[in-house]
C-alpha positions as CSV (number, residue, x, y, z in Angstrom):
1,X,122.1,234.8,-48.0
2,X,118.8,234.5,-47.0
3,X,117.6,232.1,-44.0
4,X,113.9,231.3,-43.2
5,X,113.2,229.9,-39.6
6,X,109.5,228.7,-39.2
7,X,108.2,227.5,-35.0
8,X,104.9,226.8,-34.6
9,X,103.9,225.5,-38.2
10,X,102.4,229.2,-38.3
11,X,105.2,231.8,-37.2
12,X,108.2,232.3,-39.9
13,X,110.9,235.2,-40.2
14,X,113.6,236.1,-42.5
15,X,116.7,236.6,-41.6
16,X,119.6,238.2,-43.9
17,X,122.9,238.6,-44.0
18,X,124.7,241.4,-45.5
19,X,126.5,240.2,-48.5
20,X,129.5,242.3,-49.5
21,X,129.9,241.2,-52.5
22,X,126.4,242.0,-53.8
23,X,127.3,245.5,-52.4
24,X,129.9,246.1,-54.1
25,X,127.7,245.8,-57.3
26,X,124.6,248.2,-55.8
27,X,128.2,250.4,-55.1
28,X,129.4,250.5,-58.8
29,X,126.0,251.5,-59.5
30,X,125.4,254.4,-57.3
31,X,128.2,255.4,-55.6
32,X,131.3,254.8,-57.3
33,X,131.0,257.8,-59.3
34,X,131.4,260.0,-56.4
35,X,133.2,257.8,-53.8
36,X,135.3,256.3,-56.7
37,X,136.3,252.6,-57.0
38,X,138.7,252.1,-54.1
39,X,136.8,254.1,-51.4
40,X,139.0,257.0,-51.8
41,X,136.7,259.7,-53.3
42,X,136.9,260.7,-57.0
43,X,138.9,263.7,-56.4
44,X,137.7,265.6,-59.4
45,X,134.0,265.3,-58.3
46,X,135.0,266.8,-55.2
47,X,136.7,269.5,-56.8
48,X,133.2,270.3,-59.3
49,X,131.1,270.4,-55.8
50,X,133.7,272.1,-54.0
51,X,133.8,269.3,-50.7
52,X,135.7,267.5,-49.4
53,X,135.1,263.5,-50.2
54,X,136.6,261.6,-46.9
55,X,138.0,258.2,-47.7
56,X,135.6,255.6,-46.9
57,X,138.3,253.2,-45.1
58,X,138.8,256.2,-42.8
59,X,138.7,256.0,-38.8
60,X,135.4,258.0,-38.8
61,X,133.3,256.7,-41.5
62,X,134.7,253.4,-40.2
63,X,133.2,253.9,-36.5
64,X,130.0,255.1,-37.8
65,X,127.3,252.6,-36.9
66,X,125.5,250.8,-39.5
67,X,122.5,252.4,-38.6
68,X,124.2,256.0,-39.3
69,X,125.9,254.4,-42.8
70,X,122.2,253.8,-43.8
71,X,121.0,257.2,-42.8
72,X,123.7,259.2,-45.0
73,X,122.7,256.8,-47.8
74,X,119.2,257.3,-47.6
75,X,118.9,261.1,-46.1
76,X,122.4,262.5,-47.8
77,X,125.1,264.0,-46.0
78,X,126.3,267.6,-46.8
79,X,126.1,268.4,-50.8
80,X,125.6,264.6,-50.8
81,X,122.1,263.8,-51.9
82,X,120.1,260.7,-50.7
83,X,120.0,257.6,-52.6
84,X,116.6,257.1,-52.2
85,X,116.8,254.3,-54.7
86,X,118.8,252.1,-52.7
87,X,116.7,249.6,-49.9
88,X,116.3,246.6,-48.0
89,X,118.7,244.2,-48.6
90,X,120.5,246.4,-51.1
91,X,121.5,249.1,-48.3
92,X,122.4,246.4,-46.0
93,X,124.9,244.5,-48.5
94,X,126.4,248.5,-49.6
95,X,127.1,248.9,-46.3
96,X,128.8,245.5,-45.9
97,X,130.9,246.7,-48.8
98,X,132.0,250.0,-47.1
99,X,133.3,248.1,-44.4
100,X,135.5,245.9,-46.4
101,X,137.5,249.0,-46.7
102,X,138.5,249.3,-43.3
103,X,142.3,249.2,-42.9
């Protein structure tokens, strides 16, 4: 959702709010393949790039920061490459969606 607050008559911001649900679909489009639909890691990915694909509701992804989150998603993390193509609101509402599979 976005919010626009204007002071002045001359000043205005934007303000969003991660929406989980429009992460999930940016997920399904670029990372389910790897990190499968339930957050579990496609296991036969994993097995062609010989890594291991940590569950995604797991203690450490989980404590990672959203600020870290974004940085694996847009610098790539191990044989993971970035996802350059992922942005703005976009990588804010994937994130949101990661963390909706914390147990």
């Amino acid at each position: 959702m976005k919010k626009t607050i204007c002071f002045l008559a001359f000043t205005c911001i934007s303000a969003f709010g991660a929406d989980a649900t429009a992460g999930k679909a940016v997920y399904d489009g670029k990372c389910k393949t790897c990190h499968a639909a339930d957050g579990n890691g496609n296991q036969g990915m994993a097995k062609v790039l010989k890594v291991e694909i940590k569950p995604l509701s797991s203690p450490d992804i989980q404590a990672m920061s959203d600020a870290d989150l974004k940085k694996v998603v847009m610098a790539g993390f191990g044989k993971m490459k970035p996802v350059t193509t992922v942005t703005g609101a976009d990588l804010d509402n994937v994130v949101a969606f990661v963390r909706t599979f914390k147990k």
